[in-house]
Structure formats: structure tokens, C-alpha cells
C-alpha positions in Angstrom: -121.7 -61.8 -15.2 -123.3 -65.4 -16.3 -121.9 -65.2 -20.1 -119.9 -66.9 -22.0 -117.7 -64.5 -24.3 -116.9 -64.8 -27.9 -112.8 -66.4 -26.8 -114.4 -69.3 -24.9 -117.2 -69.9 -27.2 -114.6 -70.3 -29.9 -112.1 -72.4 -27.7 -115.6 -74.8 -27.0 -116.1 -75.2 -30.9 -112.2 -75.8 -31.8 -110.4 -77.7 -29.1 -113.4 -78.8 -26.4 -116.3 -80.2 -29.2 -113.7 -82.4 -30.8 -112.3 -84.4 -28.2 -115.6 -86.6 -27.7 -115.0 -87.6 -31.2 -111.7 -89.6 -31.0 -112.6 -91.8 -28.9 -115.0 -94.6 -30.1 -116.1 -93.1 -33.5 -113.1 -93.5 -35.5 -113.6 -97.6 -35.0 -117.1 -97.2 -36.0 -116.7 -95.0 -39.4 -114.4 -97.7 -40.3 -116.7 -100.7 -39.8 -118.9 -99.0 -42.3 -117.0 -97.1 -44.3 -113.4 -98.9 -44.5 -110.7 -96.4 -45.8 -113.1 -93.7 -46.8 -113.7 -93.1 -43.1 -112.9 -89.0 -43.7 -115.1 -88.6 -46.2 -118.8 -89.8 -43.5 -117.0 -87.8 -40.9 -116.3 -84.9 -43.1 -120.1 -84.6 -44.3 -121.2 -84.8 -40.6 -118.5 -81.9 -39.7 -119.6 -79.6 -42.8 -123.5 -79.8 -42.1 -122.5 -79.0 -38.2 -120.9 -76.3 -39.1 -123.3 -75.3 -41.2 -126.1 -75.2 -38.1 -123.8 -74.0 -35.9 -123.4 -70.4 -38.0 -127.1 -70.3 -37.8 -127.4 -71.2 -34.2 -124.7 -68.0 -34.0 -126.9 -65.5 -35.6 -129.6 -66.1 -33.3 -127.6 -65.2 -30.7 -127.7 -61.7 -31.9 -131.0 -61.0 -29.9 -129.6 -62.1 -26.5 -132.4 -63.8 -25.9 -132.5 -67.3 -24.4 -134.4 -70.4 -26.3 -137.3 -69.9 -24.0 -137.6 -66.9 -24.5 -137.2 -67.0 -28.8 -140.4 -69.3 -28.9 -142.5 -68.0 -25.9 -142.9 -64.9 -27.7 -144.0 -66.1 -31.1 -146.0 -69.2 -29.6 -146.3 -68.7 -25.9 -144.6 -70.0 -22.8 -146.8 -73.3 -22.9 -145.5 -74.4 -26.2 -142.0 -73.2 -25.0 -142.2 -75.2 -22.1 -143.1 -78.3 -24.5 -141.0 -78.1 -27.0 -137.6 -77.6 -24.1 -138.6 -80.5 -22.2 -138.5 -82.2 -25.5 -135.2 -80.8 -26.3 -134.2 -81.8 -22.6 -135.2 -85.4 -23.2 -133.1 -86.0 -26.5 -130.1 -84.3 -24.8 -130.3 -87.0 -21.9 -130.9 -89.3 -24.0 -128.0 -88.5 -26.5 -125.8 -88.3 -23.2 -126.3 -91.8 -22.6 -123.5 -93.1 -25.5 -121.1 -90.9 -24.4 -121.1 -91.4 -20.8 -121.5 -95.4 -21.1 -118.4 -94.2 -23.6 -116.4 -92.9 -20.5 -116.7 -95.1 -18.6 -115.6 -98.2 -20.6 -112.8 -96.2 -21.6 -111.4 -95.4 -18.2 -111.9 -98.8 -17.2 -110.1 -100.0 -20.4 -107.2 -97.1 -20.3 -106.8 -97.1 -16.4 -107.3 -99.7 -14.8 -105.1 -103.2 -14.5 -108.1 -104.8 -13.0 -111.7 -104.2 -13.6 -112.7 -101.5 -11.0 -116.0 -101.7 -9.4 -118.9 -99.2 -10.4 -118.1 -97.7 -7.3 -115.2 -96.6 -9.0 -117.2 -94.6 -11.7 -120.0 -93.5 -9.0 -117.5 -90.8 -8.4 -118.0 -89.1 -11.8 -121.2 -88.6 -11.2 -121.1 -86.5 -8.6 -118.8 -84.5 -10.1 -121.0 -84.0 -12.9 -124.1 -82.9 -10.5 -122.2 -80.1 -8.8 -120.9 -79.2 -12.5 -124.5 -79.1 -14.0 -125.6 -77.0 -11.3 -123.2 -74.3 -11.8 -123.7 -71.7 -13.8 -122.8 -71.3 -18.0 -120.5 -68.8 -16.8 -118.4 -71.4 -14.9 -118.1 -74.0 -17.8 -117.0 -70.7 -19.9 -113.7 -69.9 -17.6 -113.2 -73.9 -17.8 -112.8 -74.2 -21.4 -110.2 -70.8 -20.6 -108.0 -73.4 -19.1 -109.2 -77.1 -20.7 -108.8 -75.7 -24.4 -105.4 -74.8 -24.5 -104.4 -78.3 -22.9 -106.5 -80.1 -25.2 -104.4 -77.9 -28.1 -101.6 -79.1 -26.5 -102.2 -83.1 -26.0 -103.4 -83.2 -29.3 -100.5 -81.9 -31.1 -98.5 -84.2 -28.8 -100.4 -87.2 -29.5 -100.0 -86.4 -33.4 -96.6 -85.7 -33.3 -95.9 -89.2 -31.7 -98.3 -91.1 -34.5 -98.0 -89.5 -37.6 -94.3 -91.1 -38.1 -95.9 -94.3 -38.1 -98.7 -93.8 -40.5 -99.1 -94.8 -44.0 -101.2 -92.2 -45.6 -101.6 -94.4 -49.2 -103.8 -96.8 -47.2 -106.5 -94.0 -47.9 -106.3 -94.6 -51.1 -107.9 -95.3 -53.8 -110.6 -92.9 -52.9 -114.4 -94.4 -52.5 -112.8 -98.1 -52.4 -115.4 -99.1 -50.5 -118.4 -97.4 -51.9 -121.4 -94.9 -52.1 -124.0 -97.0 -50.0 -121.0 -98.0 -47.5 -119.9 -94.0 -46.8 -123.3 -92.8 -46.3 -123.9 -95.8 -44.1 -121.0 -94.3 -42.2 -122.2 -90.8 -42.5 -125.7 -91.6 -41.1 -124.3 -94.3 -38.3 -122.2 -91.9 -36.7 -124.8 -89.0 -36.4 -124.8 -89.6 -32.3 -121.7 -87.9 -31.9 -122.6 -84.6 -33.8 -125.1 -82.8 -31.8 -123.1 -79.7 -30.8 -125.3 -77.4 -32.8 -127.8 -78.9 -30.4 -125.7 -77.8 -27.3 -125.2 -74.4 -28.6 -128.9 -73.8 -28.2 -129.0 -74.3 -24.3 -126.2 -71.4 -24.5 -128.5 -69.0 -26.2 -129.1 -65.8 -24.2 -125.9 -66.5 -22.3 -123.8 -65.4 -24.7 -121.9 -62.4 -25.2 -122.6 -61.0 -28.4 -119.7 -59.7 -30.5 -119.6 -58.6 -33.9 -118.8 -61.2 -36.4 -119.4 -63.9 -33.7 -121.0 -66.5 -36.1 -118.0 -66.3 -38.0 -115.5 -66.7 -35.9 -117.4 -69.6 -34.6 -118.2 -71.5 -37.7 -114.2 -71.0 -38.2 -113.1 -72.3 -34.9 -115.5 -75.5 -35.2 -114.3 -75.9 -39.3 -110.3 -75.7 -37.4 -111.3 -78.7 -34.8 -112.9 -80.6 -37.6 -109.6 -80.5 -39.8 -107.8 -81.1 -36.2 -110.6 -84.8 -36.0 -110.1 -85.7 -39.9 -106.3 -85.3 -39.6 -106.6 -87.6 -36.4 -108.3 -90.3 -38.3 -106.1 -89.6 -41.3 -103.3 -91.1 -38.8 -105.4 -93.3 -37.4 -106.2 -94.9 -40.1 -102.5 -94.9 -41.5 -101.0 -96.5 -38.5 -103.5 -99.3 -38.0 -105.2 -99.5 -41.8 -107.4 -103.2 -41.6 -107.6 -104.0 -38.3 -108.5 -100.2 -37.3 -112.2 -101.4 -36.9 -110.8 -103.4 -33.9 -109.2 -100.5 -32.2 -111.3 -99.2 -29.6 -110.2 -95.4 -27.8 -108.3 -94.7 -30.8 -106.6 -91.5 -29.5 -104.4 -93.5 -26.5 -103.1 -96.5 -29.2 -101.4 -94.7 -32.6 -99.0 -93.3 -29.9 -97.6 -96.7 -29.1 -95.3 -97.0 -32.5 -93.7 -93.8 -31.3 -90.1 -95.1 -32.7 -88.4 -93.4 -29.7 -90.6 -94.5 -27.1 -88.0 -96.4 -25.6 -85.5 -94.3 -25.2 -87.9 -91.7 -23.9 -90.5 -93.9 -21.9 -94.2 -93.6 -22.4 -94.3 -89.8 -22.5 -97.7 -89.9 -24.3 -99.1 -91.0 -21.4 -99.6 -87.3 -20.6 -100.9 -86.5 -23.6 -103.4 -88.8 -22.9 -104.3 -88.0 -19.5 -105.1 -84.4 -20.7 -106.9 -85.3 -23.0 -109.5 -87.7 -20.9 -109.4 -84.5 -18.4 -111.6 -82.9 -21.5 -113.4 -85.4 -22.4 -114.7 -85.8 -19.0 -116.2 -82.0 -18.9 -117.2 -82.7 -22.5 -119.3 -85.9 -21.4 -120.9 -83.8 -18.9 -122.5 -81.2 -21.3 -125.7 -82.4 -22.7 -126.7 -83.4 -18.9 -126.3 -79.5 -18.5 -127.9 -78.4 -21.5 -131.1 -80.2 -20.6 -131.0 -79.0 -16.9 -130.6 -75.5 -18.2 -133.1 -75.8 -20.7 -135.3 -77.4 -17.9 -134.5 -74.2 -15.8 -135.2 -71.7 -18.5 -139.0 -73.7 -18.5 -139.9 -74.1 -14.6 -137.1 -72.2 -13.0 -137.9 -68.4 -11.4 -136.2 -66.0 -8.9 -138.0 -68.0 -6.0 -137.2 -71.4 -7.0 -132.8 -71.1 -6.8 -132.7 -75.0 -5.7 -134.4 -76.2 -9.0 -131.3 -76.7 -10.8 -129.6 -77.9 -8.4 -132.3 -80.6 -7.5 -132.7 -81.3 -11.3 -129.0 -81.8 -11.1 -129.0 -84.5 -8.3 -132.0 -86.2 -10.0 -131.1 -86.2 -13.6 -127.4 -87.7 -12.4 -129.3 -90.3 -9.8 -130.9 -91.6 -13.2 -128.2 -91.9 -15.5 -125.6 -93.3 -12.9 -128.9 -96.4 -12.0 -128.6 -96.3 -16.6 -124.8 -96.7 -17.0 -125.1 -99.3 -14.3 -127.9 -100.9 -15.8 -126.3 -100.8 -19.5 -122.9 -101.9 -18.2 -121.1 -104.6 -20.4 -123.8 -103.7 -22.8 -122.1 -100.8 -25.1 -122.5 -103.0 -28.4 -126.3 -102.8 -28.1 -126.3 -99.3 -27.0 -124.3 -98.5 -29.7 -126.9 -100.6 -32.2 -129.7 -98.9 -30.6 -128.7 -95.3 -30.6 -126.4 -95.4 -33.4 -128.4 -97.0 -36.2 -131.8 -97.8 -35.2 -132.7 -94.4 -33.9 -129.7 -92.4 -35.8 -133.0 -90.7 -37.2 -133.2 -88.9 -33.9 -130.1 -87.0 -34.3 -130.5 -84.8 -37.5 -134.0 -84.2 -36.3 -132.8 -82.5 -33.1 -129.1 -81.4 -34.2 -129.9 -80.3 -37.8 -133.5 -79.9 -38.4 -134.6 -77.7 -35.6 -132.0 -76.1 -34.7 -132.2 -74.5 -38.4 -136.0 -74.0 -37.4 -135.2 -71.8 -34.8 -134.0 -69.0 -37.3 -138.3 -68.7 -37.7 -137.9 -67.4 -34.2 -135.5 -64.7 -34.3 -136.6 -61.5 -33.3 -135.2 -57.8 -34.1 -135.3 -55.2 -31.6 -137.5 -52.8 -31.9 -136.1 -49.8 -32.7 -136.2 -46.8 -29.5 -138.5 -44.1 -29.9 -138.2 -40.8 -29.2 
């Protein structure tokens, strides 16, 4: 059966949507907003939370996005407004690939591989986005629990190291400064967004949008603890600090006596982030699907696969060496993008929802 049931859809919103968050952010929130860097990323967390309880309830009906707006405004309209929503999640997957792949060059590699190298990931990703929902649900069965576990590994190492008073005093660094930060660093909150490609594909359970908006509130106390210790092991020159998560590790007082056992904290975690990167390309194939797709045309998402990866991979190449003016581009002069098509619409959607009409006699 293609669903996703209510134990991986909470494993997704607690260990999975977090990861891609620990990576590059927690440099940027402090650019903007210094030592208040919890309170931006705390606001983003709460309003995606918020969304994503929403998002929940519509999954009540069991019907897919298509199928929620085809029947109030008809399939044309539907078609429109996913090939929109297909376009802004490509285009929000750009960051976080271009993300990946500085990363594993930075992290693992002596010398600078060739985008050869990195080639590789993208066919991976094409034969994952042409799967089914169903088989990204019995991942996050076995990626969730080892992202549990790296993380508490990785903390475990840092926090020894970390000054907590360097948080304080509280709003140091101002109003203008923390919503700055709060509006700069919209680009990595757009799982609310993700959560509609799943609609229809989930297996309804009673109390689901609860236990979700719990289990994404849990990974958002797991992030803000993260940059907590982030920020307490590297303070000042935490804005310089790029793929936070692999350096509070290193003042591990016993590292030497143990060797650099975070290492496999850190290569557990990467595994994650890796299916994480892949799932707005998904999203907007399946969304894509639910549009042109039908019983007679089984390649289509496989094709849309091959081609939507063909363009991103000729993208990251094209961008490469260039992640400061991606970043400038996506992440403050079209930030505006984000709550439009993460918060907004997705809030919309409620308009949409339709009760089942109750069975005659």
C-alpha cells in the first residue's frame, strides 16, 4: 500500500526535517542576528509548526492536493496552481543541494573532487524521486532513529565545551537585527510546503495533527538546543563557521584519548541529509504526477525524474563556487517567496477541505 503511516510521518517531522537545518543556517542567523540567533530560528519553527497542524487536518479527507482544488475549482486551475507549487519547490531545492555539495567537498574530501564526483548524487536522487511515497516512508523507519542517535552523539561531544552565558544578555543585538534573521533564513523552512505533496498518501489516524505538530515542536527544541551549543562553543567567530554540526565536536576534551569518534556521528548524519536534500525534487515530481500523470502514462514520473535531475545537476554545476550569491539571491532578495508558498497557501488550502458526504440509506 503507497502510504505513509502516522510512526514515519512523525519520525519525518522530528528527526528527518531537522537535519537540513544544521548545516549552513546556524552561520547565517548569526551574521544577522549575533547571540539572539534562537530567538529568528525559534519564530520560524513556531509559525511551521503552526502550518504544519493545519496541513494535518486536511489530511483527514484522504484526498491528494489535486484532487482538494480540482473539486472546488476544476482540474485546470489544479493543474495551474501544482505546476506552480512544483516550480517553487525546485526552485527552493536549489540552496540545499548547492548546500550538499559544498559541504561534502568541504567535510570529505583532502583535495577538491571533480563534479564528477557529485554527478553521482544525482542519480541517486532520480531513481529516489521516481519511487513511490511509500518507499521514502520505510526510509525514514531506518534514517530517523540514526539521525536520533548522531545527534545525541554529536551533543554529547559539544555541550562540555560550550559557554551558555555568551547568549546572554537577551536581544543584545536588537529588534531590526532578529527579524532580519527571522526573515533571512525563511529558505530553510518550507516543510509545511513538503507536507502538501504527501496529502492523499497518508494514512489517517486519529489525533494525527497532533502528534505531528508535537514531533516537529520536539526536532525544533532538538535544532535550538544545537545552536544553543553552537553558539556557546564558538560565540564571535560563529558567523565564520560554515557546516556547523561536524566542528563543536572537535573540543571534545577526550578526543584524544578516544580518537575522532564523532566522525560517525557525523557520517550518519550527512546519510540524512542526503535523502533530506532530495525531497522537494520529489515533491514537485509528485505534484507534477498528480497534474499530467494517469494509469496509461507509468513512465511520466520516472521521465520527469531523469529530466528534472538533468537540470539541477547542468544548475549546481553552473552555480558552483557561487554559494554566496545564491545564498544573497534566495535568501534575502526573494526570501518573500518562502512564506508565500510555506505559510500563506498552505494555510489557504484549509478553503479546500472537503467532508464526506454522509452514506445514505
Amino acid at each position: 500500500m503507497n502510504k505513509i503511516s502516522t510512526r514515519q510521518l512523525c519520525f519525518f517531522l522530528a528527526a528527518i526535517a531537522p537535519v537540513g537545518k544544521i548545516i549552513l543556517m546556524p552561520a547565517n542567523l548569526v551574521h544577522y542576528a549575533k547571540n539572539d540567533l534562537l530567538f529568528p530560528a525559534a519564530m520560524n519553527f513556531i509559525l511551521q509548526a503552526a502550518i504544519v497542524f493545519l496541513v494535518l487536518l486536511l489530511a483527514k479527507n484522504n484526498r491528494s492536493l489535486f484532487e482538494l482544488i480540482a473539486d472546488k475549482l476544476g482540474k485546470v486551475t489544479a493543474r495551474i496552481v501544482l505546476t506552480v507549487f512544483s516550480l517553487f519547490f525546485f526552485f527552493a531545492a536549489l540552496l540545499p543541494l548547492v548546500e550538499q555539495k559544498i559541504f561534502v567537498q568541504s567535510v570529505f574530501y583532502d583535495t577538491l573532487p571533480s563534479i564528477v564526483a557529485f554527478s553521482s548524487f544525482f542519480i541517486f536522487s532520480a531513481y529516489l524521486c521516481a519511487k513511490p511515497l511509500s518507499s521514502f516512508g520505510r526510509m525514514w523507519d531506518v534514517l530517523a532513529p540514526l539521525a536520533i542517535a548522531a545527534f545525541i552523539g554529536i551533543i554529547m561531544l559539544s555541550v562540555g565545551a560550550a559557554d551558555f552565558g555568551a547568549l546572554a544578555p537577551a536581544l543584545q543585538s536588537g529588534a531590526k537585527n532578529v527579524f532580519q534573521g527571522f526573515a533571512y533564513n525563511m529558505s530553510w523552512f518550507f516543510d509545511s510546503a513538503i507536507l502538501l505533496s504527501f496529502l492523499g498518501k497518508i494514512d489517517y489516524k486519529k489525533g494525527l495533527p497532533w502528534k505531528g505538530l508535537l514531533s516537529y515542536l520536539a526536532g525544533a527544541a532538538a535544532v535550538l538546543l544545537f545552536l544553543a551549543v553552537f553558539y556557546g562553543v564558538f560565540e564571535d567567530i560563529s558567523v565564520s563557521q560554515q557546516f556547523a554540526f561536524t566542528k563543536t565536536t572537535r573540543y571534545f576534551s577526550g578526543i584524544e584519548t578516544v580518537g575522532r569518534i564523532d566522525y560517525l556521528f557525523i557520517y550518519s548524519l550527512s546519510l540524512v541529509m542526503a535523502f533530506y536534500a532530495i525531497l522537494p525534487l520529489q515533491a514537485g515530481i509528485e505534484l507534477l504526477r498528480q497534474s499530467y500523470g494517469s494509469r496509461e502514462k507509468r513512465l511520466l514520473p520516472a521521465l520527469l525524474s531523469i529530466a528534472v535531475n538533468a537540470v539541477m545537476l547542468a544548475l549546481t554545476i553552473l552555480l558552483d563556487y557561487r554559494y554566496s550569491s545564491l545564498n544573497q539571491a534566495v535568501c534575502v532578495n526573494l526570501f518573500w517567496i518562502f512564506p508565500i508558498f510555506a505559510l500563506l497557501l498552505p494555510a489557504l488550502m484549509l478553503l479546500f477541505k472537503i467532508r464526506r458526504r454522509r452514506e445514505t440509506e
